[in-house]
C-alpha positions as CSV (number, residue, x, y, z in Angstrom):
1,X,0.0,0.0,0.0
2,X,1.3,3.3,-0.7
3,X,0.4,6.5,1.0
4,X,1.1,10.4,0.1
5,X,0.5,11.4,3.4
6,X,3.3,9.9,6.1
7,X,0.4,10.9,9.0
8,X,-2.3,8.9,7.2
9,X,0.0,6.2,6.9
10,X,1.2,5.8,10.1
11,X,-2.7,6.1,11.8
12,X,-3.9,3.7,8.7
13,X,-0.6,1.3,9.9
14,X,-1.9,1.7,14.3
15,X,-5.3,0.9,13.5
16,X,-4.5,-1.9,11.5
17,X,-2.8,-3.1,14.2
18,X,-5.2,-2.4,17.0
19,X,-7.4,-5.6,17.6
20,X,-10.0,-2.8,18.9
21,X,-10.2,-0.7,16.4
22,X,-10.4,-3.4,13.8
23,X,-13.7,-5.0,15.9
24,X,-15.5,-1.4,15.9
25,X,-14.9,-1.8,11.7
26,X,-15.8,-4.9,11.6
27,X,-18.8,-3.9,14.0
28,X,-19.8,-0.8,12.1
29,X,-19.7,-2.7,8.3
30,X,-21.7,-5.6,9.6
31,X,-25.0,-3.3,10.9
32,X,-24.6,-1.3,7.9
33,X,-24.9,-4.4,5.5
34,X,-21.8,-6.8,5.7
35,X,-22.2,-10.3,6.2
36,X,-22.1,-11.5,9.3
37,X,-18.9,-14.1,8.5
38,X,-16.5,-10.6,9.3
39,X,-17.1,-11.1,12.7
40,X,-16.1,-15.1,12.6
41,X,-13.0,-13.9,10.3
42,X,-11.8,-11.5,13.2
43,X,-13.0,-14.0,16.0
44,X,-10.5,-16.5,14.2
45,X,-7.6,-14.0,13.2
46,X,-8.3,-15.1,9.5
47,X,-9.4,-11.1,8.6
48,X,-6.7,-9.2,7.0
49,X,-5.8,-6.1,6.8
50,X,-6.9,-5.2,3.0
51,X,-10.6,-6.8,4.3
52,X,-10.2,-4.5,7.2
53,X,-9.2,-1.6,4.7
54,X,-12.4,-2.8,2.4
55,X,-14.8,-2.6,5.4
56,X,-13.5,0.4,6.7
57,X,-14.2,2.1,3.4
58,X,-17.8,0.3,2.9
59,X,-18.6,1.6,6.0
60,X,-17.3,5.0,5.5
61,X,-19.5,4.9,2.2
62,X,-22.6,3.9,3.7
63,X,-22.2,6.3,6.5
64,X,-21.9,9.0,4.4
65,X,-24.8,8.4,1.6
């Protein structure tokens, strides 16, 4: 992944790495329409970070509609 912005990559890079953070996207994609399986994916450490990226930004879209 490349990023522009050093401060946007190194908050993108702590989330990612926050087992918190990564729950409240997983959280947050699944009430706005993901499938449920997210939460097993994180529950079994099989979610990674470019499906955390993904929901992050389908939640950020259906947030914002």
């Amino acid at each position: 992944m490349k990023f522009l912005n050093p401060t946007i990559k190194a908050e993108t890079e702590a989330s990612l790495l926050s087992k918190a953070h990564r729950q409240i996207i997983v959280t947050a994609a699944i009430e706005t329409g993901a499938h449920a399986s997210w939460a097993e994916k994180l529950a079994n450490n099989t979610l990674t970070d470019t499906d955390v990226l993904g929901l992050a930004v389908q939640y950020t879209v259906s947030v914002n509609k």
